[in-house]
C-alpha positions in Angstrom: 20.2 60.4 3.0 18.2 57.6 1.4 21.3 57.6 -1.1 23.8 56.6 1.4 21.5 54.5 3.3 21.7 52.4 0.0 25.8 52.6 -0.2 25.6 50.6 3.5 22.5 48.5 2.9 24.3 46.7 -0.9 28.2 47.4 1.0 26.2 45.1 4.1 24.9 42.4 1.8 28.1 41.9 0.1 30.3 41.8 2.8 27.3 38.9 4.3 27.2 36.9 1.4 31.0 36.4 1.5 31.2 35.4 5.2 34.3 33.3 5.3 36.4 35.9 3.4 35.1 39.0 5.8 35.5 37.1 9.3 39.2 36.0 8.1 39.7 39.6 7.1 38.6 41.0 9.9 40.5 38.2 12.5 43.5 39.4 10.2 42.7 43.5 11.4 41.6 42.7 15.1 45.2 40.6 15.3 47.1 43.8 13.9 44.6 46.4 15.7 45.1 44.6 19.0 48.9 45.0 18.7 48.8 48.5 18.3 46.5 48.6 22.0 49.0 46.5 23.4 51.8 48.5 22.3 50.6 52.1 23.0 49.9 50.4 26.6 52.6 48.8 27.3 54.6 51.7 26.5 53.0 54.0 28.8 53.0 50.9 31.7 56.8 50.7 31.2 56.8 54.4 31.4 55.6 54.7 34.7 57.1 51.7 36.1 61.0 52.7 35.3 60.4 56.0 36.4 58.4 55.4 39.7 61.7 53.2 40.5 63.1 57.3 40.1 61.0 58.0 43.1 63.2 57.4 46.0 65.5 59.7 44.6 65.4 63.0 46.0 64.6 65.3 42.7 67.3 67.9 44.3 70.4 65.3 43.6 73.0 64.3 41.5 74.2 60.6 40.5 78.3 60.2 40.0 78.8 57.3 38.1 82.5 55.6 36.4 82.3 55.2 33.3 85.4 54.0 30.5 87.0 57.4 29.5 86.4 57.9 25.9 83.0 56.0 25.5 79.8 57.1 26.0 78.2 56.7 29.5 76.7 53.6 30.5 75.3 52.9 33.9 77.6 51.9 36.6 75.6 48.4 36.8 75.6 47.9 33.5 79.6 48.3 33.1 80.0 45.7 35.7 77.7 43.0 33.9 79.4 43.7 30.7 82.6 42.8 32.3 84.2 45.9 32.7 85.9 47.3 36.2 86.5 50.6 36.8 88.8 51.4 39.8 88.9 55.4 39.7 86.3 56.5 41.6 88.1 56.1 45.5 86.8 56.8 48.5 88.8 59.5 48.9 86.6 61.5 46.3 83.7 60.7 47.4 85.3 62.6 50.5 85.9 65.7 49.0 82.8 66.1 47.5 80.9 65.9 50.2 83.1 69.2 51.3 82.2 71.5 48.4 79.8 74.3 49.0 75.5 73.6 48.7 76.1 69.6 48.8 73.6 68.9 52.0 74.7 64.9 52.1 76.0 62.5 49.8 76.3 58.3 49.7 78.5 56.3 48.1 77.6 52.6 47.0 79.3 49.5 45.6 77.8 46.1 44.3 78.5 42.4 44.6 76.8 39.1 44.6 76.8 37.3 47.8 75.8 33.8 48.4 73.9 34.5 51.8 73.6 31.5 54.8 71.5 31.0 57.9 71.7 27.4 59.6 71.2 24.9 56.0 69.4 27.5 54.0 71.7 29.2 51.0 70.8 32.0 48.8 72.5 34.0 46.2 71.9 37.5 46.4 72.4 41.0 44.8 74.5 42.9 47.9 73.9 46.7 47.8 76.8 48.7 49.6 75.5 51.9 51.0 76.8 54.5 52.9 74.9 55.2 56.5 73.6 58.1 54.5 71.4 56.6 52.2 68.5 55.9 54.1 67.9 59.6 54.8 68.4 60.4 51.2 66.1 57.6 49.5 62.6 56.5 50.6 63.6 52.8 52.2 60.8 51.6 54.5 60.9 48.9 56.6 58.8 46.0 57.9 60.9 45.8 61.1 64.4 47.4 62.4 66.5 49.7 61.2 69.2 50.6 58.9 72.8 51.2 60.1 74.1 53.9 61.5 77.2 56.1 61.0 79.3 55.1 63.2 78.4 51.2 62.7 79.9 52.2 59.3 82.9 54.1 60.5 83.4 51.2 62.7 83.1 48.6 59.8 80.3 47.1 61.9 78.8 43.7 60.6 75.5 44.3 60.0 73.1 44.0 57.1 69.5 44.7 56.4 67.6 42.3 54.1 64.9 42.2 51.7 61.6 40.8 52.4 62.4 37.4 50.0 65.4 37.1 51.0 64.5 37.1 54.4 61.7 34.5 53.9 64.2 32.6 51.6 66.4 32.5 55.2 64.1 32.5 58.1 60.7 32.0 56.9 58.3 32.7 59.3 61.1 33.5 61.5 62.0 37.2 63.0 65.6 37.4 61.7 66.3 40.8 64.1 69.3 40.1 66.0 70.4 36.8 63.9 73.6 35.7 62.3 73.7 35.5 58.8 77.2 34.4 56.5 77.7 36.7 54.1 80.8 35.3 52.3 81.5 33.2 54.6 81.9 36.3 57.5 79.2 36.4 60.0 77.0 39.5 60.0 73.9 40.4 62.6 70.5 41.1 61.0 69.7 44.7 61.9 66.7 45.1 59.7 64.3 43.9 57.3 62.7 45.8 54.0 58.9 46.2 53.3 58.5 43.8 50.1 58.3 46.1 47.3 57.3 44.2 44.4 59.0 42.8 41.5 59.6 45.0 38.2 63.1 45.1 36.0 64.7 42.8 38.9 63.4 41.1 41.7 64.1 43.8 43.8 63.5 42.1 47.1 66.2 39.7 46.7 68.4 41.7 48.0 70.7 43.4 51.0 72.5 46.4 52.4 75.6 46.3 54.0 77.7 49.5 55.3 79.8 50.1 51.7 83.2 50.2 53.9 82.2 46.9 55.5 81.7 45.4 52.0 84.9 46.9 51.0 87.1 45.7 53.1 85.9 42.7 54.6 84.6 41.1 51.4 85.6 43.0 48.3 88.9 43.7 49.7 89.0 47.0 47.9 88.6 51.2 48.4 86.7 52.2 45.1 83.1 52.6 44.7 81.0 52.4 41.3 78.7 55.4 42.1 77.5 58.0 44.7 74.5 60.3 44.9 74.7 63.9 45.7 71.9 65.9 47.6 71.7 69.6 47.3 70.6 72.2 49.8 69.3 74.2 47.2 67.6 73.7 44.0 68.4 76.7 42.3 72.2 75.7 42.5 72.1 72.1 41.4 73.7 73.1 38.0 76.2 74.6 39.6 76.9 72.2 41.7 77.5 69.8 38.9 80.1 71.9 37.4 82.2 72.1 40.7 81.8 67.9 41.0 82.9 67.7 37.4 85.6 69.9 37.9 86.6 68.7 41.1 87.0 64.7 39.6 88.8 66.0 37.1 91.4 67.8 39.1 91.6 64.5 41.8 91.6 62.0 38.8 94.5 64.6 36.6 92.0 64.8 33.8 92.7 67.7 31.1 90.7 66.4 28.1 86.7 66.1 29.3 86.8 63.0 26.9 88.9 61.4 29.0 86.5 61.6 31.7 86.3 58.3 33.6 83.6 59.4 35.8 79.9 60.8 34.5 77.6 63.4 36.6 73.9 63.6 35.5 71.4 65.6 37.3 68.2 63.8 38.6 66.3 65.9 35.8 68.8 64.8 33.3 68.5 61.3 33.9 64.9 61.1 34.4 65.0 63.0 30.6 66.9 60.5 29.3 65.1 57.7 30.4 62.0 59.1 28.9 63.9 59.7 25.6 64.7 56.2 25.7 61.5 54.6 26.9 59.9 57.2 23.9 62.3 55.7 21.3 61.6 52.3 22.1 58.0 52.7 21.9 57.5 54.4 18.8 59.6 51.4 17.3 57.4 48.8 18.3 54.3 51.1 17.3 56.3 51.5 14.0 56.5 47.8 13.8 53.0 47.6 14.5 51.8 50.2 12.3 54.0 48.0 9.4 52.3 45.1 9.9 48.2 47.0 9.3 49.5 48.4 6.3 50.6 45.3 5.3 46.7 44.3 6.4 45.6 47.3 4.2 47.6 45.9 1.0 45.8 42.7 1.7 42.3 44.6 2.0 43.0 46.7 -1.8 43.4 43.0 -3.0 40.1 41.6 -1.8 38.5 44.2 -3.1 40.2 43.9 -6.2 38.8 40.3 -6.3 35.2 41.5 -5.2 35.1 43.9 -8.0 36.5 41.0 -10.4 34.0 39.0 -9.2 31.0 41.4 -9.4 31.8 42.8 -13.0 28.6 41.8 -14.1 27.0 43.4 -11.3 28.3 46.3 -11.6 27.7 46.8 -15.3 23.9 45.9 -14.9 24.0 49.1 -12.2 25.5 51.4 -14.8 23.3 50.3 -17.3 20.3 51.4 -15.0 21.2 54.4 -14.3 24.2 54.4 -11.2 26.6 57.1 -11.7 30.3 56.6 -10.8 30.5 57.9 -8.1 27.9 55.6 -6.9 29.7 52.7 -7.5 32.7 54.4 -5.9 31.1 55.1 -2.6 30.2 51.8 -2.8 33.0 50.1 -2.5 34.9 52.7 -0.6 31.7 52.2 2.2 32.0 48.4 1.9 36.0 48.6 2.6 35.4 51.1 5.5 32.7 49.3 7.1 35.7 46.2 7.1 37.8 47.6 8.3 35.8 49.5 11.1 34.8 46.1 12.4 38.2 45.1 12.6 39.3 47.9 14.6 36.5 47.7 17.2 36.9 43.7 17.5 41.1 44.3 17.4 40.1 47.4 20.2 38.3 44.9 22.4 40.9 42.3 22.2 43.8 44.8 22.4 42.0 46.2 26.2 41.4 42.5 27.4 44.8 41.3 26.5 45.9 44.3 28.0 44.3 43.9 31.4 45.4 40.3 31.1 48.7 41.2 31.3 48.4 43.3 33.8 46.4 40.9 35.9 49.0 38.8 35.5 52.0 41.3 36.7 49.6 41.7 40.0 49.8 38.3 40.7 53.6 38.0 40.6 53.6 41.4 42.2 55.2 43.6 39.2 54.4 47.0 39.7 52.5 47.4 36.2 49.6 49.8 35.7 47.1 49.6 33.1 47.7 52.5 30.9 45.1 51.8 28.2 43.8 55.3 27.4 40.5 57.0 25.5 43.0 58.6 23.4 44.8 55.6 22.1 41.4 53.8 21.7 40.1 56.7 19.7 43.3 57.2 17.4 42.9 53.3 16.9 39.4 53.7 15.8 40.3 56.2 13.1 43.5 54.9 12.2 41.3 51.2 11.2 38.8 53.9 9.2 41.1 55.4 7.8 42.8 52.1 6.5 39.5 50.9 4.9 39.4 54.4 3.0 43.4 54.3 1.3 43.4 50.9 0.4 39.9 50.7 -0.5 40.5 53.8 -2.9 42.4 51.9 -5.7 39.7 48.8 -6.4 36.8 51.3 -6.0 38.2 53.4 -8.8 38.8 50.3 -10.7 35.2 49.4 -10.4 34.0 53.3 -11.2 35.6 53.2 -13.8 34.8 50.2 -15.5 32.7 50.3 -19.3 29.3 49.2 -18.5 28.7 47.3 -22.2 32.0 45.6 -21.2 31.0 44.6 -17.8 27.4 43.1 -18.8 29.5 41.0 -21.4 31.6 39.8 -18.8 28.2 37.5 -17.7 
């Protein structure tokens, strides 16, 4: 014990006599260490707040989505900002779904971008087109009113429900039930207005429903939809289910080659799968990327010790001479390395958990739904990933100095 109380106590007084190159070293490790917290939080924050968004989806239920025949599905949304309209998916097939056996309900939805006016105020807005269904299916809660009803939507009624900015983007203070808004430029009645819900990807309360038929034909001017969303009665049978959509579209839309599909059914299972393979991938990039940068910091640890053994030739000759094996002067310099790079880690741990909550603190104040996902685990595989570091980079210059003739080194003076 004495023996490796003297490793620490001459590793200690080295690394103190050269102050200005240890703190720099150790800012350098905290920087990378505190990346690597960030990362391994901010992947599991992003985590939970794309899937919560999955939430309001009943897990019994199936998304129908266009998609280009022949390339690989994309969202509906995302084929729309990229430019591309697809016209296939009619109303008339959103129809005969809803007739096949175990489907309990089923909405269909389009999407535009409405410039929204009441009296002088304007505001652009993202326009959601859902069936009357919808707000059985999903989890929409309200601050006050309602949501349309069937036959308001079989009678192409002219009502919308807004979000809760852009309601106070309108009306303010103002109760907007039972006011005119211009949608377009056609007046619709206020019906309803959404509890605020909190940015995340979008700003998800800038926004409004309108009966999809409405939108349809008294805005878009069309009979196609971009998407619909499939509840099943039974759980057991959703696969199943699935099959009889897919082979249904393809017999409405004349389809005899499944890679000409111009339509895409995922399961709510499916799609919450994917998403997590995606979130998963993107994560262990940026921990990758992370991970590249300490072992860059560890290359730059073997060559400061490389320059302390230089520097202490002398040193360590006149240790040999007295009687230090190798091995001592290997521990040594392994001990001094480690102890480095330990501090790092703990200084780049602290910084990495307040940056962390920073971030978070800020996402509350603009009302992002981010969680603070800094766990025990990732601060303890940080910890031992930093110790670690010290002990392969510090490996090399401690052999050096092992190995080194003592005669030689006392000539070196």
């Amino acid at each position: 014990m004495n023996k490796w109380n003297n490793y620490f106590e001459i590793a200690w007084k080295n690394l103190v006599r050269q102050k200005s190159r240890t703190i720099l070293t150790i800012i350098a490790l905290s920087i990378g260490m505190a990346l690597l917290i960030i990362m391994l939080g901010a992947g599991q924050s992003l985590r939970n707040l794309v899937l919560s968004q999955l939430e309001i989806y009943n897990p019994n239920s199936i998304t129908v989505e266009v998609k280009i025949p022949g390339k690989r599905s994309v969202s509906s949304l995302a084929a729309m900002v990229g430019g591309d309209s697809i016209t296939s998916f009619k109303n008339k097939d959103v129809e005969a779904i809803a007739k096949l056996p175990n489907v309990k309900s089923i909405f269909s939805y389009v999407i535009s971008q409405q410039v929204f006016q009441y009296q002088d105020n304007q505001q652009l807005a993202m326009v959601y087109g859902y069936s009357a269904s919808a707000a059985d299916m999903q989890k929409i809660e309200f601050d006050s009113g309602r949501f349309y009803t069937e036959d308001e939507e079989a009678s192409l009624a002219q009502v919308t429900v807004l979000g809760s900015k852009l309601k106070d983007d309108l009306f303010g203070e103002q109760d907007p039930i039972g006011e005119s808004v211009y949608v377009g430029g056609i007046r619709f009645k206020v019906i309803g207005v959404l509890k605020k819900q909190g940015g995340s990807i979008e700003n998800i309360d800038l926004m409004a429903y309108i009966p999809v038929k409405t939108l349809q034909k008294k805005i878009l001017g069309t009979d196609y939809v971009i998407g619909a969303l499939v509840e099943v009665d039974d759980a057991s049978k959703i696969d199943m289910v699935k099959d009889d959509i897919i082979y249904l579209m393809e017999e409405l839309h004349n389809i005899s080659d499944p890679s000409k599909d111009d339509f895409q059914v995922t399961t709510m299972a499916e799609a919450k799968a994917i998403i997590d393979t995606v979130l998963n991938s993107i994560n262990l990039l940026l921990i990758a990327l992370t991970l590249i940068s300490l072992i860059v910091g560890g290359v730059g640890i073997t060559n400061i010790m490389y320059v302390s053994v230089i520097e202490r030739t002398f040193e360590i000759g006149l240790r040999r001479a007295v009687g230090a094996k190798k091995q001592d002067i290997l521990w040594q310099f392994l001990i001094e390395s480690i102890i480095l790079t330990f501090i790092g880690g703990v200084c780049g741990i602290i910084l990495g958990i307040g940056v962390s909550y920073l971030i978070y603190y800020i996402a509350v104040i603009f009302n992002i739904k981010w969680t603070y996902a800094v766990s025990l685990s990732s601060v303890l595989f940080s910890l031992i990933f930093s110790s670690g570091l010290g002990l392969i980079f510090g490996v090399y210059p401690a052999r050096q100095a092992a190995e080194l003739d003592p005669i030689a080194a006392l000539r070196q003076e």
